[in-house]
N, C-alpha and C positions, 0 to 999 in steps of 0.2 A: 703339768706345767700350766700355769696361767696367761691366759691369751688379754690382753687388752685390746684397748681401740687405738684404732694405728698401726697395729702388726701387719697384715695381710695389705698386699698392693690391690690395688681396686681390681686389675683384672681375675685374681685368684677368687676374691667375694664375689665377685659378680659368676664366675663358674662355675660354684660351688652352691650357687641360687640355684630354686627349682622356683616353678610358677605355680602360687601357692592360689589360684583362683581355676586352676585348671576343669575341675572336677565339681563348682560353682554353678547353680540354676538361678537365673533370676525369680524372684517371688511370684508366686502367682495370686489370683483373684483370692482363693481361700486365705491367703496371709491377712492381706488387706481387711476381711471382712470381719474375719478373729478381730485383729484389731479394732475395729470401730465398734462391733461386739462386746469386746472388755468393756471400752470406754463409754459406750451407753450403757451397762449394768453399772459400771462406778460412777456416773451424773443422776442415775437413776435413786440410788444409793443415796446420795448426797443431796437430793432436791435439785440438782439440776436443770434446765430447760432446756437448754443446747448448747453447740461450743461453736464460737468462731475458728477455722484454722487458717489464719492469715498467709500469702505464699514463701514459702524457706520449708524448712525441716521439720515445720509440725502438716504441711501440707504435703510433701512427698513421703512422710512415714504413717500417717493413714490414708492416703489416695494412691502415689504413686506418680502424682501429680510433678514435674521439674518444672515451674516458672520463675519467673526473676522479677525482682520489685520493679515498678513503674509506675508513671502515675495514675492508673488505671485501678482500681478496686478488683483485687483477685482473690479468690478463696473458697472455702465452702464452710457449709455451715452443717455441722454433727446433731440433729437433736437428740433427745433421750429416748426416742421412740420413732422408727421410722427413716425412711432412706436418705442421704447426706445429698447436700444439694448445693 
């Protein structure tokens, strides 16, 4: 039998949910480092110099960093060689 969207009353779906972040570690330092790791072997690669990561989603996915725009200058800067800053 095929089920569509709509069949089940929200409290059956929602029963029949498990918590699917149970068993979930936040990242640690090593993820982080991999990462900025890749991405200076790839600017190194390419002639790169460095990379801005301005703050949103390219600055919490190699820092770990959550800021929010303002009018304030936030970010860090990746060289191709040496510590992010």
């Amino acid at each position: 039998m095929t089920h569509g969207v709509g069949i089940a009353k929200v409290e059956d779906a929602l029963a029949g949910s498990s918590d699917m972040t149970a068993d979930i570690e936040p990242m640690g330092l090593q993820e982080y480092q991999a990462r900025i790791q890749k991405a200076q072997t790839l600017m190194q690669a390419q002639g790169i110099d460095a990379m801005y990561l301005n703050v949103g989603t390219n600055l919490t996915y190699f820092t770990g960093l959550q800021w929010y725009p303002s009018e304030r200058l936030v970010g860090a800067v990746v060289p191709a060689d040496g510590n992010v800053t």
